[in-house]
C-alpha positions as CSV (number, residue, x, y, z in Angstrom):
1,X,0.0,0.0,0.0
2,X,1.4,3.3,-1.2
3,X,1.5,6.8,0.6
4,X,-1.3,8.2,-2.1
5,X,-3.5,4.7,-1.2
6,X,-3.6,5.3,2.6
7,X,-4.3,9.1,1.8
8,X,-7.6,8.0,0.2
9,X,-8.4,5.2,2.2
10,X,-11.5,4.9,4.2
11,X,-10.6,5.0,7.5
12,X,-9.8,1.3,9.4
13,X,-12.3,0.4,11.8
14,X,-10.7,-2.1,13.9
15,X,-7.0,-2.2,14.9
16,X,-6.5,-5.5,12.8
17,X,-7.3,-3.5,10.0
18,X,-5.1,-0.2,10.8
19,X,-2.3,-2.6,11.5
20,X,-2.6,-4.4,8.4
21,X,-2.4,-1.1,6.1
22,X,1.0,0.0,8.0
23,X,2.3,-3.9,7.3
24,X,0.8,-3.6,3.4
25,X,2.7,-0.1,3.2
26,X,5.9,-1.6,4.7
27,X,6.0,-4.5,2.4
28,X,5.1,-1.9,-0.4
29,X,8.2,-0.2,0.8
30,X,10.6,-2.3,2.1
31,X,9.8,-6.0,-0.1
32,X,7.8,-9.1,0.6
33,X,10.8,-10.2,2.9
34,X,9.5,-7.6,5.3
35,X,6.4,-8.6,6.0
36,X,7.3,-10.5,9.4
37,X,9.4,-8.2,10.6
38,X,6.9,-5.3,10.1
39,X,4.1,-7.5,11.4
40,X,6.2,-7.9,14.8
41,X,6.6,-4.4,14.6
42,X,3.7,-3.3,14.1
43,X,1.6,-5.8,15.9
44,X,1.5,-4.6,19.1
45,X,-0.3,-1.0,18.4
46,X,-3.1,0.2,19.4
47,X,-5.8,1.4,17.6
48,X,-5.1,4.9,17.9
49,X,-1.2,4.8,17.6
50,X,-2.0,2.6,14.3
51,X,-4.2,5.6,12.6
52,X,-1.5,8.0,13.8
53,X,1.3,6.0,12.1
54,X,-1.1,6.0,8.8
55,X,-2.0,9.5,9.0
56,X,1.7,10.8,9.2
57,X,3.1,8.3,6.5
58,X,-0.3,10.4,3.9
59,X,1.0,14.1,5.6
60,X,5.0,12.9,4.6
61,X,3.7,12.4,1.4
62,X,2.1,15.7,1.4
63,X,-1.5,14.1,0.8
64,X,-3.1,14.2,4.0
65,X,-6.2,12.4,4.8
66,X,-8.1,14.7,6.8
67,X,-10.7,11.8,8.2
68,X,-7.6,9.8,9.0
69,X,-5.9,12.6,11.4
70,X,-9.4,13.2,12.7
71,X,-10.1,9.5,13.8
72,X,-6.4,9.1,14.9
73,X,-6.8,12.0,17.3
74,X,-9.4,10.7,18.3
75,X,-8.0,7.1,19.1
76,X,-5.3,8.6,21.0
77,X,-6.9,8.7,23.9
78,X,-4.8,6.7,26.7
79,X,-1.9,7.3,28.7
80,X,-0.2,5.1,27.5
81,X,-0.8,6.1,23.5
82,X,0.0,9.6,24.7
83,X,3.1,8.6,26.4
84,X,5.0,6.9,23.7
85,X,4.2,9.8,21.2
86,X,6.0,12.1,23.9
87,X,8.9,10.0,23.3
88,X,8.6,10.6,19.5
89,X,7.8,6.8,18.9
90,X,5.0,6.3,15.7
């Protein structure tokens, strides 16, 4: 999954989903021989981190996906989520 995809993609309703669209754009990216790595990467996010993660990779690309931003900020809604932002992870 591309940059310009995820910019026009409907918004993921479950974390499965969100998750699988980061590990579609890393394979995308990186090659096939990625997908495990992202998938233990990525795996472990929540919901909210997950939309965050899609929403910036669209902005990089200077296509943002306004719906995207709009349900990631509203994901991020825990401590936790908040916390590892601070630290400038996803």
């Amino acid at each position: 999954m591309t940059a310009e995809q995820i910019a026009t993609m409907a918004v993921p309703a479950t974390r499965e989903e969100a998750v699988a669209a980061l590990v579609e754009h890393d394979v995308a990216k990186w090659g096939e021989e990625e997908r495990e790595a992202s998938q233990r990467t990525r795996g472990d996010l929540s919901l909210g981190l997950a939309l965050n993660a899609l929403a910036n990779i669209a902005e990089l690309d200077a296509t943002k996906n306004k719906a995207l931003r709009k349900a990631a900020n509203a994901a991020l809604k825990n401590k936790s989520d908040r916390k590892v932002l601070a630290q400038g992870r996803d």
